[in-house]
C-alpha atoms as a printed R data frame, in Angstrom:
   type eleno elety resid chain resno      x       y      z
1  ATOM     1    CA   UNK     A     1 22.368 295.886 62.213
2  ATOM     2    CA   UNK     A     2 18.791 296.327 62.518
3  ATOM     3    CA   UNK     A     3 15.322 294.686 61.512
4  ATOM     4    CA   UNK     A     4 13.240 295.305 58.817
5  ATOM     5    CA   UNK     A     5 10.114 293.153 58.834
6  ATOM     6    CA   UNK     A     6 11.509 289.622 59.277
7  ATOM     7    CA   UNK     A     7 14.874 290.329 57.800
8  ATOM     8    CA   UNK     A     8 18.227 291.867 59.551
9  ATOM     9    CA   UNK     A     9 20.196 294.598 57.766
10 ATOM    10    CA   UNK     A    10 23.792 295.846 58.668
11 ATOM    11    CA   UNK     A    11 23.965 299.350 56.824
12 ATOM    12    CA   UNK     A    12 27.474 300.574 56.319
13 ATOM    13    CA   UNK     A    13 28.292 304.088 55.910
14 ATOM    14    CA   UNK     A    14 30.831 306.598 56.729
15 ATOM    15    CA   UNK     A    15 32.541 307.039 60.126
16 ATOM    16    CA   UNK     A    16 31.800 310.725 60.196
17 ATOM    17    CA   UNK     A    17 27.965 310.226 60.427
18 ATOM    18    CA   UNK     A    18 28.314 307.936 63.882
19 ATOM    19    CA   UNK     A    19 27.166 311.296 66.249
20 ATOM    20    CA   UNK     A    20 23.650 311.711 64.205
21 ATOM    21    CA   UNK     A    21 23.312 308.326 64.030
22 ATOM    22    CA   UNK     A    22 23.282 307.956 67.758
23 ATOM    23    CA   UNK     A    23 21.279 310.842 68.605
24 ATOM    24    CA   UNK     A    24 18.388 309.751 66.275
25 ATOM    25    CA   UNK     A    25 15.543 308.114 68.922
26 ATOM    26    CA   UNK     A    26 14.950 305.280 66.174
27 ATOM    27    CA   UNK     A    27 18.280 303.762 66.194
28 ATOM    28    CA   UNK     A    28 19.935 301.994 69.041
29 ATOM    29    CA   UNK     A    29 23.477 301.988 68.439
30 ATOM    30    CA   UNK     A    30 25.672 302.688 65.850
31 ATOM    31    CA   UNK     A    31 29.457 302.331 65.971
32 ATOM    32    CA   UNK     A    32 32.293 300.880 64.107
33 ATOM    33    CA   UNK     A    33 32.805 297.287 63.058
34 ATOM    34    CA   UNK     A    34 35.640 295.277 61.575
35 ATOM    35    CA   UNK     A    35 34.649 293.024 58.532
36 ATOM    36    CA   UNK     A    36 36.710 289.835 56.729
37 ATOM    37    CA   UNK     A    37 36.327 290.740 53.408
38 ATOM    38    CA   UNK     A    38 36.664 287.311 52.334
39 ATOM    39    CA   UNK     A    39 33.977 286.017 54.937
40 ATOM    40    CA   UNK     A    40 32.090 288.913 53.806
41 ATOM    41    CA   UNK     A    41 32.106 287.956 49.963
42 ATOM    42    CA   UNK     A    42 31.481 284.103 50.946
43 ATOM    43    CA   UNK     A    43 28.361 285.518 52.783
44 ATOM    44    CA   UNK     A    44 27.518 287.770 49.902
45 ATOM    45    CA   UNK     A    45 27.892 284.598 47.321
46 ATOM    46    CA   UNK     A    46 25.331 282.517 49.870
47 ATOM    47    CA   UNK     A    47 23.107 284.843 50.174
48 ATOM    48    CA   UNK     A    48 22.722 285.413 45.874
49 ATOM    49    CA   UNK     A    49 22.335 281.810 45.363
50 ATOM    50    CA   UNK     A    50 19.368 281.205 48.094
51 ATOM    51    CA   UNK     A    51 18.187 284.836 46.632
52 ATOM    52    CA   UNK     A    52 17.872 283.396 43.180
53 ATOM    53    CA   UNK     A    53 16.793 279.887 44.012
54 ATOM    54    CA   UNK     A    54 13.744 281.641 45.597
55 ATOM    55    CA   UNK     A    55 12.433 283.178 42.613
């Protein structure tokens, strides 16, 4: 996860890019994570609906 401005991102990508992940000086840590894909798509639904409700 990171910031960008006043929002937090969690960029997902694949395993084999961890080592120049972690050797670039902008980024922290990277390093695997476990997800519920059914919290994950609840999230996903919540975040549309405030998304749209702010246009």
């Amino acid at each position: 996860m990171t910031r960008l401005g006043n929002r937090t991102v969690l960029a997902v990508g694949q395993f084999s890019a961890l080592r120049l992940l972690n050797s670039h000086p902008a980024i922290e840590t990277a390093g695997p994570i476990n997800i519920d894909s059914e919290r994950f798509a609840q999230f996903v639904a919540i975040a549309k609906r405030r998304h749209q409700a702010s246009r």
